[in-house]
C-alpha positions as CSV (number, residue, x, y, z in Angstrom):
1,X,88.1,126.8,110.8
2,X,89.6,125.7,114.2
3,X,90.1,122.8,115.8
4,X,87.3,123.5,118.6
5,X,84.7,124.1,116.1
6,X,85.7,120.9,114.7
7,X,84.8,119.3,117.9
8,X,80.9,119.5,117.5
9,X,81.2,117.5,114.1
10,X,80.3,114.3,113.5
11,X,81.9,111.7,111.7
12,X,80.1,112.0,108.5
13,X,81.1,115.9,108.2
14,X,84.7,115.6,109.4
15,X,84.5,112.6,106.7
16,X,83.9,114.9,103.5
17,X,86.3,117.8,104.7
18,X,88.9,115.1,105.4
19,X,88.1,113.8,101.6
20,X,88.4,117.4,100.9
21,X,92.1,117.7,101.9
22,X,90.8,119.6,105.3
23,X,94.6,118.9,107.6
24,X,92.2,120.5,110.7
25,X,89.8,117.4,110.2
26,X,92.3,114.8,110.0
27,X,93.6,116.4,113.1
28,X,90.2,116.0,114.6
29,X,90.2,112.3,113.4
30,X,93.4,111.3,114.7
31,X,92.5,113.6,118.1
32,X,89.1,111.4,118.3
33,X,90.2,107.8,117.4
34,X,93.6,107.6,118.6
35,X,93.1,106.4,122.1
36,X,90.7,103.5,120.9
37,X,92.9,102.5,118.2
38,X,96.0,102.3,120.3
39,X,94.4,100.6,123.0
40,X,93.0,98.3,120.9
41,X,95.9,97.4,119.2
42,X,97.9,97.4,122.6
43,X,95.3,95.1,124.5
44,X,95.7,92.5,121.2
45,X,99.6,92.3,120.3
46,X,100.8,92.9,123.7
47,X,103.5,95.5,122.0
48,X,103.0,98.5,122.3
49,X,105.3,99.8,119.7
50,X,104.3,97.6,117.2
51,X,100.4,98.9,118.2
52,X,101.7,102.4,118.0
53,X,103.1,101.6,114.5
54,X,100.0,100.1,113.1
55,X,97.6,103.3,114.0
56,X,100.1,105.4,112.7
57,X,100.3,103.8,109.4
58,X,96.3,103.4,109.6
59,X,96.5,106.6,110.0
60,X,99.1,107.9,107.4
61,X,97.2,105.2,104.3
62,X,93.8,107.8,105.2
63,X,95.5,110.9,104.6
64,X,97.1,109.4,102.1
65,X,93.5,107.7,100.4
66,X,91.2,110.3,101.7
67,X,90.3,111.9,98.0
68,X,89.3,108.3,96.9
69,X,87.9,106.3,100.6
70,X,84.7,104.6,100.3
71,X,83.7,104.6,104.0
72,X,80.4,102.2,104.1
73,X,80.2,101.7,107.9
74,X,81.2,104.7,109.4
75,X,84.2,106.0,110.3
76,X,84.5,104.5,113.7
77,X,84.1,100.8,112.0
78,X,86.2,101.4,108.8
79,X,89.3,102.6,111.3
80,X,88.9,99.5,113.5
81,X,88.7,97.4,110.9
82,X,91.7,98.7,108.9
83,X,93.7,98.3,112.2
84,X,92.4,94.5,112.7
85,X,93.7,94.2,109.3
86,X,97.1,95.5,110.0
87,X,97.2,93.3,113.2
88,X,96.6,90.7,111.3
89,X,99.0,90.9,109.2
90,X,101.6,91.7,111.9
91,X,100.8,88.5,113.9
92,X,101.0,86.3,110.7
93,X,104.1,88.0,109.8
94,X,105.4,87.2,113.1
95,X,104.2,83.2,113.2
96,X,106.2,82.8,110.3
97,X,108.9,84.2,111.4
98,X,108.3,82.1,114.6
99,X,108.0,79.1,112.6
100,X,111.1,79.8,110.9
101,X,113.3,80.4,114.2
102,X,111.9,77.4,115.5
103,X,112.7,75.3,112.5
104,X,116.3,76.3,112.4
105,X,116.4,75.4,116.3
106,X,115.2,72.2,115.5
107,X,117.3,71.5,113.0
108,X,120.3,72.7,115.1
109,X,119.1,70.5,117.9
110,X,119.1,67.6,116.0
111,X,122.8,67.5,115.1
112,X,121.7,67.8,111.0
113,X,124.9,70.8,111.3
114,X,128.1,69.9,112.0
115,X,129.9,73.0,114.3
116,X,132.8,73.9,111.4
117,X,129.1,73.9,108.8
118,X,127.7,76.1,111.3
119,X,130.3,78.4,111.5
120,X,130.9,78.8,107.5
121,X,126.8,79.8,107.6
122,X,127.1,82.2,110.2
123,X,130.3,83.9,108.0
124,X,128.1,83.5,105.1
125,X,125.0,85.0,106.8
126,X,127.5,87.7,108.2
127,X,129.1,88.5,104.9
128,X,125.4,88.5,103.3
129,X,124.4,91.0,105.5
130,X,127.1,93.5,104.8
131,X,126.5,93.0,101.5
132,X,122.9,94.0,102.1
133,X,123.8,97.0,103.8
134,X,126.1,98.0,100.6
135,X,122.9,98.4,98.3
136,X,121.5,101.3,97.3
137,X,119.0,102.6,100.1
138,X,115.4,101.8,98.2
139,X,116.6,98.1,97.3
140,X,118.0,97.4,100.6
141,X,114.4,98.6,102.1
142,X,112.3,96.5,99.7
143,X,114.4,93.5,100.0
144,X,114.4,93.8,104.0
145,X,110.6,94.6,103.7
146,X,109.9,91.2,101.4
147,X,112.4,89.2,104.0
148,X,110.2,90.6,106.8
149,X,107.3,89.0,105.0
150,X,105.3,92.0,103.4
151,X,103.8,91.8,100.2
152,X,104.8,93.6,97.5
153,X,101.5,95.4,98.2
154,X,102.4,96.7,101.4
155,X,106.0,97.3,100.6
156,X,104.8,99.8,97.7
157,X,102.2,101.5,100.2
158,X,105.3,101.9,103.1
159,X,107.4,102.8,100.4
160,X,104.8,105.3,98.6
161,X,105.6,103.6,95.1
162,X,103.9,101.7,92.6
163,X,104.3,97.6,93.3
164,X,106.3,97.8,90.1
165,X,108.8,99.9,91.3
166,X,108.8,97.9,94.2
167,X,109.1,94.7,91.8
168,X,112.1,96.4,90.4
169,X,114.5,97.3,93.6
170,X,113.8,93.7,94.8
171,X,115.2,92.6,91.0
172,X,117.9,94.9,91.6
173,X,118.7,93.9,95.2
174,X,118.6,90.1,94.0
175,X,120.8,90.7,90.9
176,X,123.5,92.7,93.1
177,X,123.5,89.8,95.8
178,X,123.6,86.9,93.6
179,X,126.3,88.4,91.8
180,X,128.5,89.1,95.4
181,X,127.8,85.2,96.5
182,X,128.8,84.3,92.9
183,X,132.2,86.5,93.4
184,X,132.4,84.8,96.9
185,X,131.7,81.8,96.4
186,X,134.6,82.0,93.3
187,X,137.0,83.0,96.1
188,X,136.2,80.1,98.4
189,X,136.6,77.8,95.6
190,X,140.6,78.9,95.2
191,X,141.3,78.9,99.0
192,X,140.5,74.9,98.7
């Protein structure tokens, strides 16, 4: 079946062939909601990658779920909804991180650091983050992931493995790392 006979379907139809495993009616989907979804998403976070990014994943999780999707409201609704939630969790990822940036500026603002203290951090955060980029390529994306703010839900969905698996690379990435600041911090000790 072509993509121009797929034109004349509605949702509903489209809906079971996608469920199906039908690649010429998720093609249909994505050519039909696309636009909205993106604009959408653009017109609310202002970023347009970011919006880009969130239909894309919205629309990689219903390949991805189509054999098991319980669409109550229609198609239209159950996309626009999934990328509300996804914006959502996006803009609260980002206030926290906000919160955080604005915290530290606070802090730095308020003389609490002295400059030497703030130079021995920024080593520290320096030699943290090479020893972040050392680890094996699935723990360094979980534990980047969970620093960004994502559940262990969502990391396990934009990884494509189970949340224990996900459990276990952060385990792994936390076990290597305090085990490098341990070996650091060892060396420090001597130099004084």
């Amino acid at each position: 079946m072509g993509l121009k006979d797929l034109q004349s379907y509605g949702d509903h139809a489209l809906l079971q062939l996608l469920q199906e495993g039908d690649h010429q009616a998720f093609r249909e989907i994505y050519r039909r909601y696309w636009d909205k979804l993106f604009y959408l998403a653009g017109k609310k976070l202002g970023d347009l990658a970011e919006a880009e990014s969130i239909v894309q994943d919205v629309f990689v999780d219903l390949w991805q779920r189509r054999e098991t999707l319980a669409v109550q409201q229609g198609l239209d609704g159950y996309l626009v909804v999934a990328v509300r939630y996804r914006m959502l969790n996006f803009l609260a990822r980002q206030h926290r991180a906000d919160e955080y940036r604005r915290h530290n500026a606070q802090r730095l603002s308020a003389g609490d650091q002295s400059t030497e203290e703030w130079l021995g951090f920024e080593e520290l955060r320096g030699w943290l983050e090479k020893m972040v980029a050392g680890l094996p390529e699935k723990c360094r994306l979980a534990y980047r992931l969970r620093g960004e703010g994502y559940s262990q839900r969502e990391i396990a969905r934009h990884m494509n493995v189970s949340e224990k698996t996900v459990e276990t690379h952060i385990s792994r990435a936390l076990k290597i790392l305090r085990s490098g600041l341990g070996q650091l911090m060892s060396r420090m000790w001597t130099l004084f």
